[in-house]
N, C-alpha and C positions, 0 to 999 in steps of 0.2 A: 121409673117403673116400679120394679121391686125386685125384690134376691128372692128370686125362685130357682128351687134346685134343679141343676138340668142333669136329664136323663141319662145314665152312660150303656151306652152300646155296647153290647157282649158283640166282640167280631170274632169272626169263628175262626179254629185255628188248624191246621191239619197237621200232619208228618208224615213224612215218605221219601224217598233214592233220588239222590241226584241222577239221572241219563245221560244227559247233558248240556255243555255249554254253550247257549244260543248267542253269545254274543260279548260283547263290555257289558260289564255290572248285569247279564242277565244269565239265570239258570232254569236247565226244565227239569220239574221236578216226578212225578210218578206215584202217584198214591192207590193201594188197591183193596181192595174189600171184598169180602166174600157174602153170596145173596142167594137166595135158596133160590132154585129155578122154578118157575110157575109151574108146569106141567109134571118133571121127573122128581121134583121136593127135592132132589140135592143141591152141592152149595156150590156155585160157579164162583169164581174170582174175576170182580170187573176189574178196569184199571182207568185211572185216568189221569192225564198229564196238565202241572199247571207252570205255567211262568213265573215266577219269580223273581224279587231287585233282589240281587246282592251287592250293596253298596262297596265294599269291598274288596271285593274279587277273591274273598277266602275258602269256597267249595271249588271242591273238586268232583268227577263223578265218581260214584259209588258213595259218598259221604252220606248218612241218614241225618236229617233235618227237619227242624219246625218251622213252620210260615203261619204268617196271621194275615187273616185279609185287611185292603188299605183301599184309600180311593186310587182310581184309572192312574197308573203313571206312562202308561203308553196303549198303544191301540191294545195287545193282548197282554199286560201285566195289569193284575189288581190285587198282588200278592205279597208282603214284606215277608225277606230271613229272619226268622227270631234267634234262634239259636243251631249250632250245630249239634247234633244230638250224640252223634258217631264218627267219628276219622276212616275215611274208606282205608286197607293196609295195605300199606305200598306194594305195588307191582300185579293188586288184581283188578284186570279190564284196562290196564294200562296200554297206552296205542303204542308202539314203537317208533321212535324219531327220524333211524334211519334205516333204510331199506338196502341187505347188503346181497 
């Protein structure tokens, strides 16, 4: 045929809080943004939650993180870990093991 140059795809990348741990190798992540409100022109904070592979298993919640989008690796992940951005510090949002 011929060496034609192929296209590369900017996939978009987001950052935002681990919540939590959905599962093996998956994390929900929390991204929010602030958007002027139609009516009163001040800035509301939306939020929205995405799925995430962590291959893994090295977030924990509260850790701040990068994800880049990827193709479907399951019915609701289309989301790769790129990096961890932050170390959540130990003992905050931490659940307690045992109940005395």
């Amino acid at each position: 045929m011929g060496d034609k140059p192929v296209a590369v795809r900017h996939r978009s990348q987001e950052i935002g809080q681990v919540v939590s741990r959905a599962g093996n190798k998956t994390v929900v992540v929390s991204v929010s943004r602030q958007v002027p409100h139609p009516l009163y022109a001040r800035y509301v904070q939306r939020r929205k939650k995405f799925h995430v592979h962590d291959e893994k298993n090295e977030c924990q919640v509260g850790d701040w993180v990068r994800f880049a989008e990827c193709r479907p690796l399951s019915r609701r992940k289309r989301w790769r870990l790129r990096a961890i951005i932050q170390k959540a510090a130990p003992g905050s949002g931490a659940v307690p093991t045992e109940v005395v």
